[in-house]
C-alpha positions in Angstrom: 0.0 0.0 0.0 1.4 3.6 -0.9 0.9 5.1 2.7 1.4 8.5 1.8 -1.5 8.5 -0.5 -3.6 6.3 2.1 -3.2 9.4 4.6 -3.2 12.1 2.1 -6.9 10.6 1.3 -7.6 10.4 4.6 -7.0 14.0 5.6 -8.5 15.7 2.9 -12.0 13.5 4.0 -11.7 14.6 7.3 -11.0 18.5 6.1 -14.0 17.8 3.8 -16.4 16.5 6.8 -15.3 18.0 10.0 -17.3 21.0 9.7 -20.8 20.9 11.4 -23.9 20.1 8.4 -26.8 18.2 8.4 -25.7 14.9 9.1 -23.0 15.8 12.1 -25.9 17.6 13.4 -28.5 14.4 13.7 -24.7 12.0 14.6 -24.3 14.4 17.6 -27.8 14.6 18.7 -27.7 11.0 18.6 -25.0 10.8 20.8 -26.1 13.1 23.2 -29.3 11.1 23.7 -27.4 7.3 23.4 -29.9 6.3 20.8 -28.7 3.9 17.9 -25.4 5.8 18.1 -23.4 2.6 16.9 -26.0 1.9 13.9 -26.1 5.7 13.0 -22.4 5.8 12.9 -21.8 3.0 10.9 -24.5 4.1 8.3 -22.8 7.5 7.5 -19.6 5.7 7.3 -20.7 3.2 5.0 -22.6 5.9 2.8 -19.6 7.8 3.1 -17.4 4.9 1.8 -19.8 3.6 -1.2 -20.2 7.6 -2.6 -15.9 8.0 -2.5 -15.6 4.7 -4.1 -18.5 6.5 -6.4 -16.8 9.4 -7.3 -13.0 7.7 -7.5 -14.4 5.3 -10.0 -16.9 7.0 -11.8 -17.2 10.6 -11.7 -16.6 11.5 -15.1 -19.7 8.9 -16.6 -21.9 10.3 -13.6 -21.4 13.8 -14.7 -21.7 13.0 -18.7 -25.2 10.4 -18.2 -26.9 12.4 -15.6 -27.2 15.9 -16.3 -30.4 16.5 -14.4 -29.1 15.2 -11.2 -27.6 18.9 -9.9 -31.0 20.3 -9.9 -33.1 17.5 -8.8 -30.5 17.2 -6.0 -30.7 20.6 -4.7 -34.5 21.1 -4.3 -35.8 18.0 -3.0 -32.5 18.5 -0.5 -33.2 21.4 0.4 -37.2 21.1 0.9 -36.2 18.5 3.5 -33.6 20.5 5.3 -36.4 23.3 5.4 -38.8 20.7 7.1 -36.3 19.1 9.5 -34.9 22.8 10.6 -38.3 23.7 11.0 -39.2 20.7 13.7 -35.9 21.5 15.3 -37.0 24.9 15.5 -40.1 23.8 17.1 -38.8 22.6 19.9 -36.3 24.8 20.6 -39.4 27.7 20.8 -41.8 25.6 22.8 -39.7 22.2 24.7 -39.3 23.0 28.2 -37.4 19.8 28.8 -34.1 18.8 28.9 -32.2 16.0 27.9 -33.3 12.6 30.0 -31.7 9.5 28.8 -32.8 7.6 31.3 -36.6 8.7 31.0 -37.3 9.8 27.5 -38.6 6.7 25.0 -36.4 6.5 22.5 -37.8 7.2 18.7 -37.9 4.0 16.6 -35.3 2.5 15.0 -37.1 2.4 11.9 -37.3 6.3 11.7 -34.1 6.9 13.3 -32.3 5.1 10.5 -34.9 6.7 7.9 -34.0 10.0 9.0 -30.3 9.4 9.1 -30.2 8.2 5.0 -32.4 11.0 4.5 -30.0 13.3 5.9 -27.5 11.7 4.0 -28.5 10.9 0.7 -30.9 14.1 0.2 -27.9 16.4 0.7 -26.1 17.6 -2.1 -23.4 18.6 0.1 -22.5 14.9 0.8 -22.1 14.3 -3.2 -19.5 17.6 -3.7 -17.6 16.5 -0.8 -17.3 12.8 -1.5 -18.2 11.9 -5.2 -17.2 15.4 -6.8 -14.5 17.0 -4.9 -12.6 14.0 -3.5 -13.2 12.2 -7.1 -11.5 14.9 -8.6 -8.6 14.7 -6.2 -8.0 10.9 -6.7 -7.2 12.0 -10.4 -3.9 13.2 -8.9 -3.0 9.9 -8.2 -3.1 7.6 -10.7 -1.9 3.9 -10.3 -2.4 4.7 -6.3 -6.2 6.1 -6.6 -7.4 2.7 -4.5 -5.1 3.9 -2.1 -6.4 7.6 -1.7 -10.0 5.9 -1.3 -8.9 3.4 1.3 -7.5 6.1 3.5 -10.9 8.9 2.6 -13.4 6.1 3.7 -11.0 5.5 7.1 -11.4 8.8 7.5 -15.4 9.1 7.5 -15.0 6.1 9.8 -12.5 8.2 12.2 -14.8 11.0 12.0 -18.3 9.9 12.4 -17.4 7.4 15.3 -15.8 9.8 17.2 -18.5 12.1 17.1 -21.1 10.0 17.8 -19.4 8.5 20.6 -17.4 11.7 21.7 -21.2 13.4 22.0 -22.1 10.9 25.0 -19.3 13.2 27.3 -21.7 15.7 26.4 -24.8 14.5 28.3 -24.4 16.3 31.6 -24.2 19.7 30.1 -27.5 18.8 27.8 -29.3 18.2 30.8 -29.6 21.7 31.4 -33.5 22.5 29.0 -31.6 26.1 27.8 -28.7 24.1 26.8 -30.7 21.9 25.1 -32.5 24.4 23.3 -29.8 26.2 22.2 -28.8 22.9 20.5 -32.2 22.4 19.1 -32.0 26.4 17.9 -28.6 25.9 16.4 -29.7 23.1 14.1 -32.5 24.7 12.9 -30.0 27.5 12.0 -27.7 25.1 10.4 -30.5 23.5 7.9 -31.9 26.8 7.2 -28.0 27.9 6.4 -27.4 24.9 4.5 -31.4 25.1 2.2 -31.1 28.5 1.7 -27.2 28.3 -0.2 -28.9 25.4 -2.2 -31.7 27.2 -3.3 -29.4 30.4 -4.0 -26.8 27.9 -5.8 -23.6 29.4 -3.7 
């Protein structure tokens, strides 16, 4: 294995996903409540891996057969993000609790997961960063683009993991219901960020 290329992959994913969007939002909310954090995780990691693979492979036939995925991408994305800010927003306004692991039910593993591919596969932002951007970057290393994949999708794995898991430290503060809010108010803020640069196409 060319090491240099396996870590030079697997910085520029975690440079790519280390800022806070859609899906780190729902992985650290997860963590914060210690629902499904392991199965969330792994499903943003194993997107994460299939769409480098994706873009190392294949980005130049994607971009030449599909032509009318850009703008199918960015509305139905950002119609979601509008409705997921919008429930987070909700209960940042009008929740008066905090966060109670022990107490609270936990949402259903059905939707948890359905939200979580949602989040994933409905964002455009996911795409650019791991078929477009790191696609193009693999071009750079030719013979040794395997490599450069290996070492992005290690990356997503470091990342995503860590986060989830990293959140759980969290929980004490988050029992506080204004710190909890603010959290609930910041995501909001975050999808409406994220919708509104699709819509505008910056």
């Amino acid at each position: 294995m060319h090491i240099s290329t396996f870590f030079t992959g697997m910085m520029m994913s975690l440079s790519l996903i280390v800022a806070i969007g859609a899906q780190n939002a729902f992985i650290l909310r997860q963590g914060l409540k210690g629902e499904y954090i392991f199965a969330v995780c792994l499903t943003c990691a194993l997107s994460d891996a299939l769409l480098i693979i994706l873009g190392v492979t294949s980005l130049k036939q994607i971009v030449t057969l599909l032509p009318w995925l850009d703008p199918v991408m960015r509305y139905g994305g950002a119609a979601f993000l509008i409705w997921y800010g919008a429930r987070s927003l909700r209960s940042a306004l009008k929740s008066a609790s905090a966060l109670d692991v022990e107490g609270a039910p936990p949402a259903s593993f059905g939707k948890t997961m359905a939200t979580c591919l949602a989040l994933t596969y409905l964002n455009p932002g996911v795409y650019l960063d791991t078929v477009v951007l790191l696609g193009s970057i693999s071009n750079q290393f030719p013979g040794h683009r395997a490599e450069f994949a290996s070492g992005a999708a290690s990356g997503s794995f470091l990342f995503f993991f860590a986060l989830g898991y990293g959140a759980t430290k969290l929980r004490p503060l988050f029992s506080n219901p204004a710190a909890w809010r603010i959290l609930e108010a910041a995501i909001a803020a975050i999808m409406g960020l994220i919708a509104f640069r699709l819509l505008a196409g910056v």
